[in-house]
N, C-alpha and C positions, 0 to 999 in steps of 0.2 A: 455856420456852426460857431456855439462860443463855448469857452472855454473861461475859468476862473481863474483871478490871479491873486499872486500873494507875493506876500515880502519874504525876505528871507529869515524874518522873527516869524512865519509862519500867519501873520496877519491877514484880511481880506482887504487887496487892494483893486476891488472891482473886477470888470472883464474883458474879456479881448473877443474881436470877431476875427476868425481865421478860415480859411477858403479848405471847402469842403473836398477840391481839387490836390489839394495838398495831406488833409489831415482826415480823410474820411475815405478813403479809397479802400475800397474790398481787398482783405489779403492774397498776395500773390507769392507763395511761395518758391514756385519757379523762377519768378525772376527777382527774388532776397537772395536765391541759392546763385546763381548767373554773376550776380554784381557780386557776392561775397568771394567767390570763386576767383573772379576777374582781381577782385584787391588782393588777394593773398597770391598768386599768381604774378602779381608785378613789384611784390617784394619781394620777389625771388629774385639775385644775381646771373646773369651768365656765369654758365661752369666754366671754369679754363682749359683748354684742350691743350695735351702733350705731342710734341715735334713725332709726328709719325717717320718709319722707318725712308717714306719716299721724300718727308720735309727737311730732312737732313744735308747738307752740302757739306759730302764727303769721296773720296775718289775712288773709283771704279777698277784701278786696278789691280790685277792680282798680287797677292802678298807673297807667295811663294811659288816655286814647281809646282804642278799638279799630282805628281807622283816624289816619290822618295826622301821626303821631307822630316819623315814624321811625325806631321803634325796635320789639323783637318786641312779642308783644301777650300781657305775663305779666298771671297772674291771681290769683296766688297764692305769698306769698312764702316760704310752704314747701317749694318748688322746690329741688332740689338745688343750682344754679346759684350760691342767695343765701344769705349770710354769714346762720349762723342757722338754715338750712335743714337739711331732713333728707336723711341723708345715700343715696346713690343706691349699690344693691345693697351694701350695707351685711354686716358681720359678722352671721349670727342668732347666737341662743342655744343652744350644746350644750353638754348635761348628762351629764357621763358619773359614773353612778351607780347600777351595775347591784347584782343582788341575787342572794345564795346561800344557802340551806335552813344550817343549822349542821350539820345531818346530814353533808349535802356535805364541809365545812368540814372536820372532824375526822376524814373518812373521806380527805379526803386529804392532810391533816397524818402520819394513822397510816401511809397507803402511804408517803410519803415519809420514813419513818423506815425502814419495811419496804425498801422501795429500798437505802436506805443501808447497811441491816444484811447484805440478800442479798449485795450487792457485796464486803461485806468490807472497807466503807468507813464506818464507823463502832466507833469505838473510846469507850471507858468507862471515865473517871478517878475519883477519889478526890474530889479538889477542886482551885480550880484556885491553890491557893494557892500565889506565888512568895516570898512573904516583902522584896520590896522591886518597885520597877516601875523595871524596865531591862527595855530592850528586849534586851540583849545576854543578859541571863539567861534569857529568855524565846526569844528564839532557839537558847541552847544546849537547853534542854526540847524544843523542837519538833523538830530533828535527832534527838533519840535517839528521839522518836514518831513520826520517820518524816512530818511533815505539815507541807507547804509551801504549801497554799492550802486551809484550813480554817476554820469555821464552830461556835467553842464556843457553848455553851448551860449555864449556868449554875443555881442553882435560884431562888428569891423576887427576890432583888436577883444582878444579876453585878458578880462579883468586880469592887472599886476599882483595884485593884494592878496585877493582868490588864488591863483595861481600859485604862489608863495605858502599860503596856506595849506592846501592839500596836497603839495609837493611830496611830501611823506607820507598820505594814506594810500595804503594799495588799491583801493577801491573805488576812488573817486577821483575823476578827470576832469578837466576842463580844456576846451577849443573853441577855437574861434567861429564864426559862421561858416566859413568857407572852409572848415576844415571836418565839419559836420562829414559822417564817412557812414554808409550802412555795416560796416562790421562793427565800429564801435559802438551805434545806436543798440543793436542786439547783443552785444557782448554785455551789458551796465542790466542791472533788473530797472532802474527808474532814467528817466531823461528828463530833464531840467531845461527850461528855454528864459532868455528871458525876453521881454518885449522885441528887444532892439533884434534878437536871436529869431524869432518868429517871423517878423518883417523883411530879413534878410535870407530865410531859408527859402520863403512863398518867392521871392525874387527869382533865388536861383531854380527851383523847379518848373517857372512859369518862363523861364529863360530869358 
């Protein structure tokens, strides 16, 4: 499969061959939903659970008479009631920290790149070099590519400059390859790779 590349003046900088194993696989919605499921799922914290009434070390004996006191008839000062006490229907503990095969993982990394390329929504640059980090320059790039709410993908490290530059627009991101993630592929309307980014993603899917 090839795919067209451009600069980011929006230029034709020739083509790339890119493995049909990565960028052409039938949509799978079942497992875009599984893998999305599984990342939203593992940013979730453990809840913190409160000292239940039996986690308590406190003493067992009684506080008063049983009768003629006046007063109720506690027996135990681990009672919700008293300062100290454990606390009554209390937070438990959930753990959310569920598990996915890597097979999964990278099976739907590659459909979400396939997604992106079927659509016609995914474009392949050069690099994402601007030569200074303004966001104005960076803005004028993105107009001529056409991409107002986009999701670049860099190779080893993402671009400094880049980076700097769209630090301030809501809509556009940038990561490194290895940080390439299927929610944020389908969160962005366009995906952006660029050479070193394509090289690097085919790696990791082909493991």
């Amino acid at each position: 499969m090839k795919l067209s590349v451009k600069t980011l003046d929006a230029a034709d900088a020739g083509e790339i061959d890119v493995s049909d194993a990565v960028f052409a696989l039938p949509p799978r919605v079942d497992i875009l939903h599984r893998v999305v499921t599984w990342q939203l799922e593992k940013r979730r914290g453990t809840a913190r659970a409160a000292r239940q009434r039996s986690d308590v070390a406190r003493t067992g004996k009684k506080l008063g008479n049983q009768k003629g006191g006046g007063t109720a008839r506690h027996g135990n000062r681990a009672a919700p009631q008293f300062i100290g006490g454990g606390k009554a229907h209390g937070p438990r503990v959930r753990d959310f920290d569920p598990g996915l095969n890597k097979k999964i993982r990278r099976l739907g990394l590659a459909t979400a790149l396939s997604v992106k390329a079927a659509e016609g929504k995914l474009i392949v640059v050069e690099d994402l070099a601007l030569g200074e980090a303004k966001t104005k320059t960076l803005l004028s790039r993105l107009a001529g590519l056409g991409v107002t709410n986009g999701l670049f993908v860099d190779g080893a490290t993402a671009n400094a400059e880049f980076g700097r530059a769209c630090a301030n627009l809501a809509k556009i991101d940038i990561l490194p390859a290895i940080g390439a993630n299927v929610y944020d592929i389908l969160n962005h309307d366009t995906l952006v790779l660029t050479r070193a980014a394509v090289a690097a993603l085919e790696a990791r899917v082909n493991g």
